[in-house]
DRENPA-3360 file (N, C-alpha, C; in nm, 2 decimals, always signed):
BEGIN
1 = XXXXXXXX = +0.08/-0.12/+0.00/+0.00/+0.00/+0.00/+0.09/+0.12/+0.00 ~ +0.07/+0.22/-0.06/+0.11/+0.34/-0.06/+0.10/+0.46/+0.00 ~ +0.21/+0.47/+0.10/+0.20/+0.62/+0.13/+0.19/+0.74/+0.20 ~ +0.14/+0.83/+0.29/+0.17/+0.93/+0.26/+0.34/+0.99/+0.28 ~ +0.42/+1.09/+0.20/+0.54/+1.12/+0.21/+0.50/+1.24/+0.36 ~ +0.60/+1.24/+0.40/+0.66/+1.34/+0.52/+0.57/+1.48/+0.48 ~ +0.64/+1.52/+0.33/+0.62/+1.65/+0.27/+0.49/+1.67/+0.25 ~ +0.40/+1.57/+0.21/+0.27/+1.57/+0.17/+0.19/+1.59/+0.28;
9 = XXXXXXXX = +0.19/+1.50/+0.41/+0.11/+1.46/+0.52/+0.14/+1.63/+0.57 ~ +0.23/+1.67/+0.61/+0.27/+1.87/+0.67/+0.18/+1.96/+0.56 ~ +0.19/+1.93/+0.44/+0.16/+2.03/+0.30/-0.01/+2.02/+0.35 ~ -0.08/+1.91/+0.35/-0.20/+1.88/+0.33/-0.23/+1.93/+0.50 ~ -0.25/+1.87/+0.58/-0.26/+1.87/+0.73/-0.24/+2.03/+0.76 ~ -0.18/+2.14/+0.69/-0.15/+2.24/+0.76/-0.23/+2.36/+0.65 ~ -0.33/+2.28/+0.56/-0.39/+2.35/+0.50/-0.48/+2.39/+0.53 ~ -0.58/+2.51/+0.54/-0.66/+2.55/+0.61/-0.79/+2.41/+0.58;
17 = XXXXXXXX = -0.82/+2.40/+0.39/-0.91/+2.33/+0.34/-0.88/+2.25/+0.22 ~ -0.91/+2.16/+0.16/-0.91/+2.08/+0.09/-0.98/+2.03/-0.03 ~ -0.92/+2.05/-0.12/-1.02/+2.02/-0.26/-1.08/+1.84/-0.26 ~ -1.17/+1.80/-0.27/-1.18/+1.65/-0.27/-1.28/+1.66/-0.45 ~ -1.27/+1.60/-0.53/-1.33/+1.51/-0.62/-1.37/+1.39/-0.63 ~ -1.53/+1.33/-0.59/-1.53/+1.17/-0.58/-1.47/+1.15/-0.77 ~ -1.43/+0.99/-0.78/-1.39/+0.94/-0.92/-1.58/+0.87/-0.95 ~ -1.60/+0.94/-1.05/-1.74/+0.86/-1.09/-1.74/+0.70/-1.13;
25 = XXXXXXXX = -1.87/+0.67/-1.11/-1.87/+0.48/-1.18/-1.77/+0.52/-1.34 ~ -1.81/+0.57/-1.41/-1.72/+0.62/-1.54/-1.57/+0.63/-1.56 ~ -1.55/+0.73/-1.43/-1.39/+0.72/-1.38/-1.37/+0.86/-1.41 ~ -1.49/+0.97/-1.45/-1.45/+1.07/-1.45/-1.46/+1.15/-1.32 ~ -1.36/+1.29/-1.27/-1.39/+1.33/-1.17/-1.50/+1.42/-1.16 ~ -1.55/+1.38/-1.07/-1.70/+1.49/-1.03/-1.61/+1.65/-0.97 ~ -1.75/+1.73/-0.96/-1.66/+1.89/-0.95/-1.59/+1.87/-0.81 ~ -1.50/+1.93/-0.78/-1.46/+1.97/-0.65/-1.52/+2.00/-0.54;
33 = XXXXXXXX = -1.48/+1.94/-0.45/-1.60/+2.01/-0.30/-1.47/+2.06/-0.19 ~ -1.53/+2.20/-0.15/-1.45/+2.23/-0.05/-1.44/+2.20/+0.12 ~ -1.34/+2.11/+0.14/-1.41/+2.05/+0.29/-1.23/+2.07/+0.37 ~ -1.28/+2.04/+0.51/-1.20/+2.03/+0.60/-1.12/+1.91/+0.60 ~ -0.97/+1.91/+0.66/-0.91/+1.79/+0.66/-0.77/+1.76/+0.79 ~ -0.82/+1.67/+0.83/-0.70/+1.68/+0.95/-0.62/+1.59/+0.91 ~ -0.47/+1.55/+1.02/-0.43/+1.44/+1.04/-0.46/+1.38/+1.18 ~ -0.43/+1.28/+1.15/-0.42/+1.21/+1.27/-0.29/+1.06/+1.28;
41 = XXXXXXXX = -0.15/+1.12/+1.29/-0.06/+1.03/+1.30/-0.04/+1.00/+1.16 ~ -0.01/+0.89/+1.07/+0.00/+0.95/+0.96/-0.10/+0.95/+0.83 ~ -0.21/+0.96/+0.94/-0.33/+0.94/+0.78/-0.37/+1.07/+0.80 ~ -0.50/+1.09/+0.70/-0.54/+1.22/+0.68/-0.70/+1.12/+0.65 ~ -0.76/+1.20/+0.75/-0.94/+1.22/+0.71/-0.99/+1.35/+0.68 ~ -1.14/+1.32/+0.62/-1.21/+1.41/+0.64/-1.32/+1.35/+0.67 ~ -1.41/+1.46/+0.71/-1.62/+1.46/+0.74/-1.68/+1.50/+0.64 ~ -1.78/+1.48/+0.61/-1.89/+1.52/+0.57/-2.01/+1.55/+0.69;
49 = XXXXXXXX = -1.97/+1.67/+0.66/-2.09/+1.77/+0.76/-2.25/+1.78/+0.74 ~ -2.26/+1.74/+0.62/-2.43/+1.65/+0.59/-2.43/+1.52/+0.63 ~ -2.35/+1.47/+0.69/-2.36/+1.32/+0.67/-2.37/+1.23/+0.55 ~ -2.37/+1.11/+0.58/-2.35/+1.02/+0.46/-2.47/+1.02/+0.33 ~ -2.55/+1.15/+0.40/-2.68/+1.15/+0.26/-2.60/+1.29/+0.14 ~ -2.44/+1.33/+0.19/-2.48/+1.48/+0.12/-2.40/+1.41/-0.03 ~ -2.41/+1.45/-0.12/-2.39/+1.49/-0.23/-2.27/+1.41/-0.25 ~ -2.14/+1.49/-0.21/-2.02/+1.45/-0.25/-1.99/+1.34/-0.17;
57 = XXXXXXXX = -2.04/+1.31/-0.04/-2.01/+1.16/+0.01/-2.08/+1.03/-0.07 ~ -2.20/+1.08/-0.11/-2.24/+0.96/-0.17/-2.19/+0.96/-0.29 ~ -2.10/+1.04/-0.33/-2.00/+1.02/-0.52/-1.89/+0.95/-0.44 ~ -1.87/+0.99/-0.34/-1.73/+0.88/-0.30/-1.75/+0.70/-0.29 ~ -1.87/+0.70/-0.26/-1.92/+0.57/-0.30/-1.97/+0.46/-0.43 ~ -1.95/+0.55/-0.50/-1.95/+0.46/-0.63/-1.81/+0.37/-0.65 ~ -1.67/+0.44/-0.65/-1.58/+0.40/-0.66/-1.49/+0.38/-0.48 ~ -1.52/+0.49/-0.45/-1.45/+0.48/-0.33/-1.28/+0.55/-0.40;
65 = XXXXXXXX = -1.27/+0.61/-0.49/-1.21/+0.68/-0.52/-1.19/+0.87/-0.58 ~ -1.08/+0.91/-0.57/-1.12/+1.07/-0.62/-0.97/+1.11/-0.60 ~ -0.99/+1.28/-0.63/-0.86/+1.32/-0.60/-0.85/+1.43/-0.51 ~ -0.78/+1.42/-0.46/-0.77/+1.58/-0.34/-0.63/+1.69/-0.39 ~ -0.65/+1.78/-0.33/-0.59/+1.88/-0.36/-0.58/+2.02/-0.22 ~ -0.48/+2.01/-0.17/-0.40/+2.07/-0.08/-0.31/+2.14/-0.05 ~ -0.27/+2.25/+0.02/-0.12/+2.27/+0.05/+0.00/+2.27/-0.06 ~ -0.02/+2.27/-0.22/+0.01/+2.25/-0.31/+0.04/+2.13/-0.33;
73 = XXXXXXXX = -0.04/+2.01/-0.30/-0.02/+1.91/-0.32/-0.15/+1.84/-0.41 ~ -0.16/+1.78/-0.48/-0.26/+1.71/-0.59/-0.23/+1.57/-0.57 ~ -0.31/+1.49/-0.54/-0.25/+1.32/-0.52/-0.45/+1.23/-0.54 ~ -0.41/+1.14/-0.65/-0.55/+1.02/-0.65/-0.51/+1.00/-0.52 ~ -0.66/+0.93/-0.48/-0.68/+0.88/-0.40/-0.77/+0.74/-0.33 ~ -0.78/+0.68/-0.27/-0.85/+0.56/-0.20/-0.95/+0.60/-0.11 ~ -1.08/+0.61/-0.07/-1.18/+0.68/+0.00/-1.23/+0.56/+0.07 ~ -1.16/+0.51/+0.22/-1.15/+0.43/+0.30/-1.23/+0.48/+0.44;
81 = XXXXXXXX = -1.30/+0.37/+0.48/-1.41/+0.36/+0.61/-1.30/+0.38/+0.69 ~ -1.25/+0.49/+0.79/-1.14/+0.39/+0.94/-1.22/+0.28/+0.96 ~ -1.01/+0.21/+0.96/-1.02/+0.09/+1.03/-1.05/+0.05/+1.19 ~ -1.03/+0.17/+1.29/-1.07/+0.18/+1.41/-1.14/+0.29/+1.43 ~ -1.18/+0.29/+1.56/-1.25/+0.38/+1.63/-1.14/+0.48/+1.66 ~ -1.13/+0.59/+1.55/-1.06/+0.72/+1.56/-1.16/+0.83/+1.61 ~ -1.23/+0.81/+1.64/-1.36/+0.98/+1.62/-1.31/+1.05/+1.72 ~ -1.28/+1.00/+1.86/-1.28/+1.07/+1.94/-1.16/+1.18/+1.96;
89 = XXXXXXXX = -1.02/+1.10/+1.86/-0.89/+1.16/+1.86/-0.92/+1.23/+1.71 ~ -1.04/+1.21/+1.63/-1.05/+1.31/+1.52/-1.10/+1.40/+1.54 ~ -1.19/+1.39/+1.66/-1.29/+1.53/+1.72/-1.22/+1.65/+1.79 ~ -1.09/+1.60/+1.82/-0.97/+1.65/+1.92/-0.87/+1.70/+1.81 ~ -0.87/+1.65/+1.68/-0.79/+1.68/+1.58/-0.82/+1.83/+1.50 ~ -0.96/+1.82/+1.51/-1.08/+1.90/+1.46/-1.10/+2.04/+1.56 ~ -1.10/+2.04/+1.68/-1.10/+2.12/+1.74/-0.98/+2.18/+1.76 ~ -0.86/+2.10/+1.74/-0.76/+2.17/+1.77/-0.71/+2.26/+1.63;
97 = XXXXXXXX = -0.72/+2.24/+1.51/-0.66/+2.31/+1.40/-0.77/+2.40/+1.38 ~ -0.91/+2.40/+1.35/-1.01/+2.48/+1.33/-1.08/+2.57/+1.43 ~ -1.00/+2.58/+1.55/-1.08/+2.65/+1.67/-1.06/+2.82/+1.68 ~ -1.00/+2.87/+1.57/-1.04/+3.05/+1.57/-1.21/+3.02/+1.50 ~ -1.25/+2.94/+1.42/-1.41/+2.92/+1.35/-1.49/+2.92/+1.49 ~ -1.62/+3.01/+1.47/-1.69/+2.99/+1.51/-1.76/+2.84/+1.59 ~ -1.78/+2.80/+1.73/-1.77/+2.70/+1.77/-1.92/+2.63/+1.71 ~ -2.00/+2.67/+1.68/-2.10/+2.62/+1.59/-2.05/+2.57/+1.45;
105 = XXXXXXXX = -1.98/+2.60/+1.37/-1.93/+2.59/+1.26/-1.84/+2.49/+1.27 ~ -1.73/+2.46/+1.41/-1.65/+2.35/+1.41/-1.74/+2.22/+1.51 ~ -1.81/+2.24/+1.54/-1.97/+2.13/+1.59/-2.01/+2.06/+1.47 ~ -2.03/+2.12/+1.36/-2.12/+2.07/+1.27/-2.04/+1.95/+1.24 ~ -1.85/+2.01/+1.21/-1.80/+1.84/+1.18/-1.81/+1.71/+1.30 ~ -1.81/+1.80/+1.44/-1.81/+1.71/+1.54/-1.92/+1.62/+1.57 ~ -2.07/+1.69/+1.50/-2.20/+1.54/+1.52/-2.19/+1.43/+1.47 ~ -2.27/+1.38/+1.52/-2.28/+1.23/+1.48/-2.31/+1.19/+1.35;
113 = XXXXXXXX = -2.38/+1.26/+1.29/-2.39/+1.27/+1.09/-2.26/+1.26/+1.08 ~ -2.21/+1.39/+1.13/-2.03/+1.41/+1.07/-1.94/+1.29/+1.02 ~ -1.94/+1.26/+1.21/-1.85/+1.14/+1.25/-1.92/+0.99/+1.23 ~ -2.01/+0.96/+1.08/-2.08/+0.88/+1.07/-2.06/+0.90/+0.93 ~ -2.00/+0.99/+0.85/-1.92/+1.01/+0.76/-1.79/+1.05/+0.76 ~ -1.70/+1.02/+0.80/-1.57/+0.97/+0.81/-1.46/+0.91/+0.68 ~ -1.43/+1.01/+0.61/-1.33/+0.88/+0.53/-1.15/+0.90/+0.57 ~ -1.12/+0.81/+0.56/-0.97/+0.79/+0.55/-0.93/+0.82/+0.42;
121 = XXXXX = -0.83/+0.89/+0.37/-0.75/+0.95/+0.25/-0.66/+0.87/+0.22 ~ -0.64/+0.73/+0.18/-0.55/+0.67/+0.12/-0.44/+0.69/-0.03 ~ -0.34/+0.77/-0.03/-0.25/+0.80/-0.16/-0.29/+0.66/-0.26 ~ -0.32/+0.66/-0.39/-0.32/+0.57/-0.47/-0.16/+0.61/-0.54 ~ -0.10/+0.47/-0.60/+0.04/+0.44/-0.65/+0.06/+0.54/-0.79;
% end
């Protein structure tokens, strides 16, 4: 498996926000959505703050692939469930890099919708 470099995981993780494109059944990319992105040790997630009914999480589902865009970094990607129970250390991840935002605005990632939409950012080769 592939991945993240040193350079990429700092570039991406220290970016305010994050370009995500799900890869369509087709394989083309759908438009860009702008979302939040932390690390946590060396992976990188994001939320969907509609939960698993909004739009661009349910394009991640066709393939479970897409591309992100960061920190000047561009890299395909793998759109993975966590393999553990991270939420609590992602809620802590989430508060800690986004807390000048209004605390309503950094809540919305922290509900249970949110954290019920969860993916892992896996680098494809």
């Amino acid at each position: 498996m592939t991945t993240w470099t040193d350079d990429e995981l700092s570039k991406i993780a220290s970016a305010d926000e994050l370009q995500i494109a799900p890869r369509r059944k087709d394989g083309t990319l759908a438009p860009p959505r702008t979302i939040w992105v932390v690390r946590h040790g060396d992976d990188l997630y994001v939320r969907s703050v509609r939960g698993r009914s909004s739009d661009w999480f349910r394009g991640t589902q066709a393939r479970h692939e897409g591309r992100v865009q960061a920190g000047g970094v561009s890299r395909d990607v793998s759109l993975t469930e966590p393999d553990t129970d991270v939420s609590d250390d992602l809620d802590a991840a989430y508060r800690s890099k986004y807390h000048r935002y209004a605390q309503g605005i950094v809540d919305s990632v922290l509900s249970q919708q949110a954290r019920a939409a969860t993916l892992r950012l896996v680098p494809s080769p």
